[in-house]
C-alpha positions as CSV (number, residue, x, y, z in Angstrom):
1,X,-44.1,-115.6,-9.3
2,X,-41.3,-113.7,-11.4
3,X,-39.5,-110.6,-9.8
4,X,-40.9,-107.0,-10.1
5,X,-39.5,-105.6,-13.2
6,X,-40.3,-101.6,-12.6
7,X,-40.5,-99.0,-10.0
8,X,-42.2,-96.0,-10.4
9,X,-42.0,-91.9,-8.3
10,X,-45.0,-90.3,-6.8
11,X,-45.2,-88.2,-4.2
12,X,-47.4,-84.8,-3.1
13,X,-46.9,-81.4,-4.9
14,X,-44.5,-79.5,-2.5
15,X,-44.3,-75.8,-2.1
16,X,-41.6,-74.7,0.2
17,X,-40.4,-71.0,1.1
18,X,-41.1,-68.5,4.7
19,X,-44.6,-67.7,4.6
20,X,-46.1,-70.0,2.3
21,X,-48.8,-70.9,4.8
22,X,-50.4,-67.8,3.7
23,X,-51.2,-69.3,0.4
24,X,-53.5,-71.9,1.9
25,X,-57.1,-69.9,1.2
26,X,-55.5,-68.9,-2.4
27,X,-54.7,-72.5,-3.1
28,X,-58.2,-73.8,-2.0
29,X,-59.9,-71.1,-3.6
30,X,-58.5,-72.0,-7.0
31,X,-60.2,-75.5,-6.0
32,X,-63.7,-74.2,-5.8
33,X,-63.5,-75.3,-1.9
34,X,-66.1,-73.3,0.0
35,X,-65.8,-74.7,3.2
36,X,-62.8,-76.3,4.7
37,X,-62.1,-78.6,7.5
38,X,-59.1,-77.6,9.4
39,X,-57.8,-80.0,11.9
40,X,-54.7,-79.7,14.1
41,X,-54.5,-80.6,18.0
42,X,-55.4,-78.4,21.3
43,X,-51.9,-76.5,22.0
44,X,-51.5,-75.4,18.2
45,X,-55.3,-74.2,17.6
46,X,-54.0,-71.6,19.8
47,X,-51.0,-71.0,18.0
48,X,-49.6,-68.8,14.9
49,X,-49.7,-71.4,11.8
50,X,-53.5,-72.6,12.9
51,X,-54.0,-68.4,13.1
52,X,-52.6,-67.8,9.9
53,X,-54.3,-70.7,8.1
54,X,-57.8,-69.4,9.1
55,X,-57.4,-65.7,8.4
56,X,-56.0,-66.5,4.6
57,X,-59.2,-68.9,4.2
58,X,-61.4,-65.9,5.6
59,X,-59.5,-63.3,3.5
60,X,-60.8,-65.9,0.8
61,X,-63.8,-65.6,1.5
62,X,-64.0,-69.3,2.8
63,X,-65.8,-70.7,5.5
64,X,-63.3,-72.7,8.6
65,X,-64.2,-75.5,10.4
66,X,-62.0,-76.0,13.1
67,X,-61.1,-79.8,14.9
68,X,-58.5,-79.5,17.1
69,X,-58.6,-82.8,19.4
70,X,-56.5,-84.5,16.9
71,X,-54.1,-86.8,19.6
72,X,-50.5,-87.1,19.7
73,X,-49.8,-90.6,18.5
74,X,-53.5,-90.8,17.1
75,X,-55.3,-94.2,18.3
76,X,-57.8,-96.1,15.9
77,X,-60.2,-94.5,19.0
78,X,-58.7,-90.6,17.9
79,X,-59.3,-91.5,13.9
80,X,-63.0,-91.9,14.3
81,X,-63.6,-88.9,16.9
82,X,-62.3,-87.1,14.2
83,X,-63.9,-88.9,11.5
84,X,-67.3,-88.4,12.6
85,X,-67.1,-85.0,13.3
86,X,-66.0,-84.8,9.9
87,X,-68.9,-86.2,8.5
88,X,-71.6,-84.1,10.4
89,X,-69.4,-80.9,9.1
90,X,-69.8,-81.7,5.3
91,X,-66.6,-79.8,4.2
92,X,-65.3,-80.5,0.6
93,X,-61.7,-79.6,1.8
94,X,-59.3,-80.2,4.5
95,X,-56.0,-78.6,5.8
96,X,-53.6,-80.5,8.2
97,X,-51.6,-78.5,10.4
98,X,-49.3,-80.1,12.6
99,X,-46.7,-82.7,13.0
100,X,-47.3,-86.1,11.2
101,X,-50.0,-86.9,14.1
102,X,-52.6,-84.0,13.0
103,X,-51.2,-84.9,8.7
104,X,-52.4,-88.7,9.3
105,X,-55.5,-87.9,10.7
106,X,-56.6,-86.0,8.4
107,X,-55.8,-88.5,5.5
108,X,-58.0,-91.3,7.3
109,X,-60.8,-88.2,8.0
110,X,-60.5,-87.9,4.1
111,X,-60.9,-91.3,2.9
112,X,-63.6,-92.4,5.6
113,X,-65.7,-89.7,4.8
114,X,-65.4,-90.0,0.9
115,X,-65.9,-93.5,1.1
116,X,-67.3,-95.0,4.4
117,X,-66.8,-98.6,5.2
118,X,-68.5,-101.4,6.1
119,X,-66.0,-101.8,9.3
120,X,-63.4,-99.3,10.4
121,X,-60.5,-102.2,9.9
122,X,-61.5,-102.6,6.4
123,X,-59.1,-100.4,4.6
124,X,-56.4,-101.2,7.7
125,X,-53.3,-103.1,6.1
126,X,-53.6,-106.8,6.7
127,X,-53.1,-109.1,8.4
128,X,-54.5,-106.7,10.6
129,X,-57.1,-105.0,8.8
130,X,-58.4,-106.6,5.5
131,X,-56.0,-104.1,3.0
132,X,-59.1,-103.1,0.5
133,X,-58.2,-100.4,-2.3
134,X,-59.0,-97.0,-2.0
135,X,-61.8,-96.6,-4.7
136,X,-61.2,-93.5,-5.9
137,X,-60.1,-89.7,-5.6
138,X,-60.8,-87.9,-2.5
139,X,-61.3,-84.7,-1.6
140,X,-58.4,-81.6,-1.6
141,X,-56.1,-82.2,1.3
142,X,-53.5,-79.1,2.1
143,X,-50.9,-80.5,4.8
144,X,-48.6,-77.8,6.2
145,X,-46.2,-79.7,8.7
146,X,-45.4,-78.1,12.2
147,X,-42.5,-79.9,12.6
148,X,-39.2,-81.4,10.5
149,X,-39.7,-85.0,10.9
150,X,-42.8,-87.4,9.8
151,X,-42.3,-86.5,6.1
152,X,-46.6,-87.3,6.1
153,X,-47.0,-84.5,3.7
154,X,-45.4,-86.6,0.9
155,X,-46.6,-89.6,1.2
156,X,-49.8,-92.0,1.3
157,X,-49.4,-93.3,4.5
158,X,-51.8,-93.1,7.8
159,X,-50.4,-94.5,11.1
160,X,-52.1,-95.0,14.2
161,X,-52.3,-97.6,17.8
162,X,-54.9,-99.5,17.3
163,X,-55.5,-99.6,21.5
164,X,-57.0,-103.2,21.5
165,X,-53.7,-104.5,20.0
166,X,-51.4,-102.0,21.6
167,X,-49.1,-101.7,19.0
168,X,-49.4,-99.1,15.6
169,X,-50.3,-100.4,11.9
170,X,-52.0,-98.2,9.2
171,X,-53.5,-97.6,6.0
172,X,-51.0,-96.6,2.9
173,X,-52.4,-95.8,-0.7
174,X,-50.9,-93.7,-2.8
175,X,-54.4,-92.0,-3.3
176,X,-54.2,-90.8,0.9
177,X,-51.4,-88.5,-0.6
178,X,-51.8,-84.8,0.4
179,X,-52.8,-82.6,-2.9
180,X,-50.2,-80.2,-1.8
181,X,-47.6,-79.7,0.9
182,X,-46.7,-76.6,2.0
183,X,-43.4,-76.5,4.0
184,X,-43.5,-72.8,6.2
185,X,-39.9,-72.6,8.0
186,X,-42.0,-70.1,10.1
187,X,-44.1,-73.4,11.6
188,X,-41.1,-75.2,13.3
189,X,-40.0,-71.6,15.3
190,X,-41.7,-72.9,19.1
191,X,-40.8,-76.6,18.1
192,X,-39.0,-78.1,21.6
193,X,-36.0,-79.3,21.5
194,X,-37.1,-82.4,22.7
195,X,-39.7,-82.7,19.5
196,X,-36.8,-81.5,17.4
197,X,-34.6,-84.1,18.6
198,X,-37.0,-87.1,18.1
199,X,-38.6,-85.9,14.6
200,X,-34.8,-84.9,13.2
201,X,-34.1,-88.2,14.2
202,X,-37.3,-90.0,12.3
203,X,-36.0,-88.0,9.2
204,X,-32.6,-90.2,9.7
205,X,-34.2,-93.2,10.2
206,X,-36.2,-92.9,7.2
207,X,-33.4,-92.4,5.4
208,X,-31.1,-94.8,6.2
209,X,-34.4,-97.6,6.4
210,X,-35.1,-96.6,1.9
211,X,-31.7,-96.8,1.3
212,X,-31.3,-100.1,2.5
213,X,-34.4,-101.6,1.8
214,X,-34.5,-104.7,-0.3
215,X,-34.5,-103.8,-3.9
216,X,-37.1,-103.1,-6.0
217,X,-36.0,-105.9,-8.0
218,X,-35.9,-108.4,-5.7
219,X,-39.6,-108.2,-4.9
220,X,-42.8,-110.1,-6.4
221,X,-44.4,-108.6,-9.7
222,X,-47.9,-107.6,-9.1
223,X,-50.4,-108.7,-11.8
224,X,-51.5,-105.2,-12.6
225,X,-49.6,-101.6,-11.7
226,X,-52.7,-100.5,-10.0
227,X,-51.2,-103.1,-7.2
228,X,-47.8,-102.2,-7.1
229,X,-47.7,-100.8,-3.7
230,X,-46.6,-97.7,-2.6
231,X,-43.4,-99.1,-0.5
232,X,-41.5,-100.5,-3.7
233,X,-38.2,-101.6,-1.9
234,X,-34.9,-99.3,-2.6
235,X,-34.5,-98.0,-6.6
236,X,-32.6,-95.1,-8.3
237,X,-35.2,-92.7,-7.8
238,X,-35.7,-93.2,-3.9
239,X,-32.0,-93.6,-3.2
240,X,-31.4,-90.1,-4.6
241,X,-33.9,-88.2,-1.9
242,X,-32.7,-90.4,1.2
243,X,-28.9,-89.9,0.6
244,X,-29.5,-86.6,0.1
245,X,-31.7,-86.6,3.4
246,X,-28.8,-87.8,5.0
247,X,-26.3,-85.3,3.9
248,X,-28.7,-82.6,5.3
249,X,-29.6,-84.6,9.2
250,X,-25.6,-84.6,9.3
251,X,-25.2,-80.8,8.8
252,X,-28.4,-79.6,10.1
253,X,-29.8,-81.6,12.6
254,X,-27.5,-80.7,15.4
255,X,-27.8,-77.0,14.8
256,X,-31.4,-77.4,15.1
257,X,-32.0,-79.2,18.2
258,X,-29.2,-77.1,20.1
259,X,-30.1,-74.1,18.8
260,X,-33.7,-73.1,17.9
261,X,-32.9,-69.4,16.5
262,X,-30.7,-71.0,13.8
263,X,-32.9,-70.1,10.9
264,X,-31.1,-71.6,8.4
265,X,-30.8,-75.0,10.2
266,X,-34.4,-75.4,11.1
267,X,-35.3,-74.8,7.2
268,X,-32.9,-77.1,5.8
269,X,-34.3,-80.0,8.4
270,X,-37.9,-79.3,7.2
271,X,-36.4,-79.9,3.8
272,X,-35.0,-82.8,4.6
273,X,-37.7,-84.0,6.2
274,X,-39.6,-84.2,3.0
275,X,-36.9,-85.0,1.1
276,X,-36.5,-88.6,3.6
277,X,-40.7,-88.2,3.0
278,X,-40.2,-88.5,-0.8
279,X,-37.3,-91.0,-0.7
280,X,-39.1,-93.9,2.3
281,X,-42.9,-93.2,0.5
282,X,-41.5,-94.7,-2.8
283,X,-39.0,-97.7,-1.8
284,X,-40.2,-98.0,2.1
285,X,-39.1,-98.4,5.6
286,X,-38.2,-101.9,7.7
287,X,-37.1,-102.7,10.6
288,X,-36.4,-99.9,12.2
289,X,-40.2,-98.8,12.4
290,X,-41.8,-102.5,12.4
291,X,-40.2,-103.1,16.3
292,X,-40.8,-99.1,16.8
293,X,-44.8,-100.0,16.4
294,X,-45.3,-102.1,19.4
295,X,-42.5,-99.7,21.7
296,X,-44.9,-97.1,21.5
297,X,-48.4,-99.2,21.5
298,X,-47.4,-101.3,25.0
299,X,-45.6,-98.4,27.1
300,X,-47.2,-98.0,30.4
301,X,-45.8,-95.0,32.0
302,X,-42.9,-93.0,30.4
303,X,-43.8,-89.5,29.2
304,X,-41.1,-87.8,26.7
305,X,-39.7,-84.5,28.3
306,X,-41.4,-81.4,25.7
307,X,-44.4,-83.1,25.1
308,X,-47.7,-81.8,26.3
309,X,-49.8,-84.5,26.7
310,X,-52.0,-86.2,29.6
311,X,-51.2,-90.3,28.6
312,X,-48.2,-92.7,28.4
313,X,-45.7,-91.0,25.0
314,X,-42.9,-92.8,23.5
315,X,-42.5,-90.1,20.5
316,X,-42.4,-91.7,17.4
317,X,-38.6,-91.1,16.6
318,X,-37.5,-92.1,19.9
319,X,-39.1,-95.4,19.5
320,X,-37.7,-95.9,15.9
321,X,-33.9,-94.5,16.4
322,X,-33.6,-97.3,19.4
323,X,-33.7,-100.0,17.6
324,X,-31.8,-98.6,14.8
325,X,-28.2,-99.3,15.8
326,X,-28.7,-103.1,16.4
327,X,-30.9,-103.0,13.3
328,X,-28.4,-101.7,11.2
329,X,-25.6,-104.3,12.6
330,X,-28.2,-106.9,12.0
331,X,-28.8,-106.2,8.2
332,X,-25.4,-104.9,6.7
333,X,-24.3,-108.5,6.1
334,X,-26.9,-108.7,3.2
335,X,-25.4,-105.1,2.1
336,X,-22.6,-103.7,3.3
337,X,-21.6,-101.5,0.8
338,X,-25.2,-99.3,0.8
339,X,-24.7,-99.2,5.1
340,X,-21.3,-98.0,4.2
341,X,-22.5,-95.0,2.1
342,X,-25.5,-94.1,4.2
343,X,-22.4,-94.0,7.3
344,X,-20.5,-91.2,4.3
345,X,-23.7,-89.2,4.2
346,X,-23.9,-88.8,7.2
347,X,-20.2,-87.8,7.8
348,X,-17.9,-91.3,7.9
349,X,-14.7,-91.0,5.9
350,X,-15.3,-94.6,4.8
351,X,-12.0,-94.6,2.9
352,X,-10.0,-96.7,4.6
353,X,-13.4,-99.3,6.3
354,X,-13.8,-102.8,5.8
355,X,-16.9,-104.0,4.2
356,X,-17.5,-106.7,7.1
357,X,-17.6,-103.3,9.9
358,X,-20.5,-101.8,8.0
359,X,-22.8,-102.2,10.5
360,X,-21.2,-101.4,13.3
361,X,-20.0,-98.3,11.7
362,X,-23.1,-97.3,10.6
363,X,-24.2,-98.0,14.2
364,X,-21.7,-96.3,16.0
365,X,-22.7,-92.9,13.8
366,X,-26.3,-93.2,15.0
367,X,-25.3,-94.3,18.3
368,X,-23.3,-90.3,18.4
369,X,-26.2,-88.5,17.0
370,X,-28.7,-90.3,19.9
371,X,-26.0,-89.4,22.7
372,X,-25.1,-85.5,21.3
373,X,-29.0,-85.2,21.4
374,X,-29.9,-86.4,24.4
375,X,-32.4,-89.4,23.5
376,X,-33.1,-92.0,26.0
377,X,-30.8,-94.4,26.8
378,X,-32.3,-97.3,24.7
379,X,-35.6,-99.8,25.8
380,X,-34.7,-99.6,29.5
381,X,-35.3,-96.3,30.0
382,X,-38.6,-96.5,28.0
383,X,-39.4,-99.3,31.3
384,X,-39.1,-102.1,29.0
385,X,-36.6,-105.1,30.5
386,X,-36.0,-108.6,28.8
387,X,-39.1,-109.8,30.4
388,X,-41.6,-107.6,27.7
389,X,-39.2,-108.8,24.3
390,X,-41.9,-111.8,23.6
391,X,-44.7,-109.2,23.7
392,X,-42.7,-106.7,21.5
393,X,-42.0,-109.5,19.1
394,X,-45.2,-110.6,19.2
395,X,-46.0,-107.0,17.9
396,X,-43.7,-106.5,15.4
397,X,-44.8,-110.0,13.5
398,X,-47.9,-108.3,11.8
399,X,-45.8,-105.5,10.4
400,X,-45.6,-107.5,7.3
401,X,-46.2,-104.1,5.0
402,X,-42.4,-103.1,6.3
403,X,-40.6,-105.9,8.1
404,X,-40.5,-107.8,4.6
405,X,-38.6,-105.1,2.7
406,X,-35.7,-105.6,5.6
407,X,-32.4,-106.7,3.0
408,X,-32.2,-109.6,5.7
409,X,-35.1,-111.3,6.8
410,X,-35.2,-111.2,10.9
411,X,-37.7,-114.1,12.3
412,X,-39.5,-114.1,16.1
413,X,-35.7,-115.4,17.2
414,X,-33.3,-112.3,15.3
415,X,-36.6,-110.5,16.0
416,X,-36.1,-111.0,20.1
417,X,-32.3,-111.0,19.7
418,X,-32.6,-107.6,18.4
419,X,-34.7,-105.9,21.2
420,X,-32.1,-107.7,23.9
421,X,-29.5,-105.6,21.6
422,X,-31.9,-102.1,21.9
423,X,-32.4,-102.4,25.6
424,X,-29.2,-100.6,26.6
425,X,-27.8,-98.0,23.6
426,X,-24.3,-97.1,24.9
């Protein structure tokens, strides 16, 4: 099969400014919605952006349906609550507000509605689920992201734990994308530290994961564009938004978690949140968030400190930026000079490094940013010990939609030789 010849950019409108959110009922009105499905989870129902978004829909004169059980770290179990309340409400719009838990949800409530399957797996990516197309446009879909992290607004992308497998896989189609994306810096003002910490750090992760993905080039040709999937490998286009991602989590990120009055830090993270969103939904992620999926789908007890909920909570980032470092040593042979830069965006002077200390460089810089912010201190403090690592590598195997656009390719052995690295950080 010859080698993929083109790339290509698409992404969700984005609107970004302080207030924006109050542009939601305009924007839907101009759509001919007349009744909208808004879905967001228990605490922020309560809260300011879930207040403003209903009262410009009613100033709009558009009717609100509210579903707020959306769960953090939605389950395949959460998805079809949410879905089948959907479906008895027979709304032709839906706004997202949230973090990228509340954003996914809504995309799977979209596309199972428009276009219900035989079986729930159906549009899953295989090998898990059987990977069938999205058949058409679906219905407007406003996401307005709560905090600076997932980058779900941007891209086509629905994750969730699939409980009988404990471990996360997904849908992706570039059709799931949001229709617009507006980015509030008002939304992240009661974001915890601890959920600033772990979704600045997802935003890194991202980043560094595009940038170093194998290159577009390098991957099959599909037999029509319609199948060129959304996670491309890295190309000019991607490499531009996740260097620039970087540049940002190095100046901002910080700031943000440490201080959550710094105004001007918590906008520039939800900016680079989307720009990390823009960058990973058009070459990819890899390894990184393959091993993450099975950390968060098989932890028994730990609960992350700022999270409100009432079950077992590895936050997404957490579970990602662990396995970064060894990751990152792991893959640099195959290119050190891309680990090199991504180390220089986020503040390495490089000048004077050797091409063969890429990835420990590249580590170390991550390894300071998970100390400085407090994250914990790696698998073992998760409860995982070197008795679990067959389990996780069993769960990282049917990530094949990421794990094969890694620049090196990591089998069951590098995959349990990796985790053994994670297990202790510094």
């Amino acid at each position: 099969m010859p080698n993929e010849i083109a790339f290509e950019m698409a992404t969700s409108s984005i609107r970004f400014g302080p207030g924006v959110t109050r542009e939601a009922g305009l924007d839907l009105a101009d759509l001919d919605t007349r009744r909208a499905l808004v879905i967001t989870d228990a605490l922020l129902s309560k809260m300011r952006p879930v207040q403003v978004v209903l009262e410009s829909l009613a100033e709009n004169h558009l009717e609100a349906v509210l579903f707020d059980r959306v769960r953090i770290e939605p389950t395949d179990e959460s998805f079809q609550d949410a879905i089948t309340f959907a479906r008895e409400a027979e709304c032709d719009a839906i706004v997202a507000v949230g973090g990228g838990s509340a954003i996914d949800t809504a995309k799977a409530v979209n596309l199972y509605t428009t276009y219900p399957p035989a079986d729930f797996l159906d549009y899953v990516n295989p090998p898990i689920g059987k990977g069938l197309r999205v058949p058409g446009p679906l219905k407007p879909l406003i996401a307005i992201p709560t905090t600076a992290g997932t980058g779900s607004e941007t891209t086509g992308v629905a994750i969730f734990d699939l409980t009988k497998m404990h471990a996360k896989t997904g849908i992706a189609s570039r059709l799931l994308k949001p229709t617009l994306g507006l980015l509030d810096p008002e939304n992240t003002r009661t974001m915890p530290a601890a959920v600033a910490a772990s979704t600045g750090l997802d935003v890194l992760s991202h980043a560094i994961e595009s940038y170093t993905a194998l290159p577009f080039a390098e991957r099959p040709r599909p037999e029509r564009p319609s199948l060129r999937p959304a996670y491309q490998g890295s190309n000019p286009i991607s490499d531009v938004w996740s260097l620039e991602a970087l540049r940002m989590v190095a100046l901002y990120l910080v700031r943000e978690v440490e201080d959550p009055s710094d105004d001007e830090a918590r906008a520039k993270m939800l900016l680079a949140s989307s720009y990390a969103g823009v960058g990973f939904g058009n070459a990819g992620v890899h390894l990184p968030h393959g091993m993450s999926y099975p950390v968060s789908g098989m932890v028994k007890e730990y609960r992350a400190p700022g999270y409100a909920v009432d079950h077992a909570l590895v936050p997404h980032g957490f579970s990602v930026i662990l396995n970064a470092p060894a990751v990152f040593r792991f893959t640099a042979p195959a290119s050190p000079d891309r680990h090199l830069e991504a180390a220089q965006a986020l503040g390495v002077d490089v000048a004077r490094c050797r091409r063969e200390d890429a990835g420990r460089i590249l580590a170390e810089r991550i390894t300071w940013f998970m100390e400085r912010l407090r994250v914990p201190n790696g698998l073992c403090a998760l409860g995982y010990t070197s008795a679990e690592i067959p389990a996780l590598v069993e769960g990282t195997l049917p990530q094949h939609r990421v794990t094969k656009l890694a620049p090196r390719p990591a089998g069951p052995d590098e995959l349990g030789r990796l985790f053994e690295e994670a297990l202790v950080a510094w």
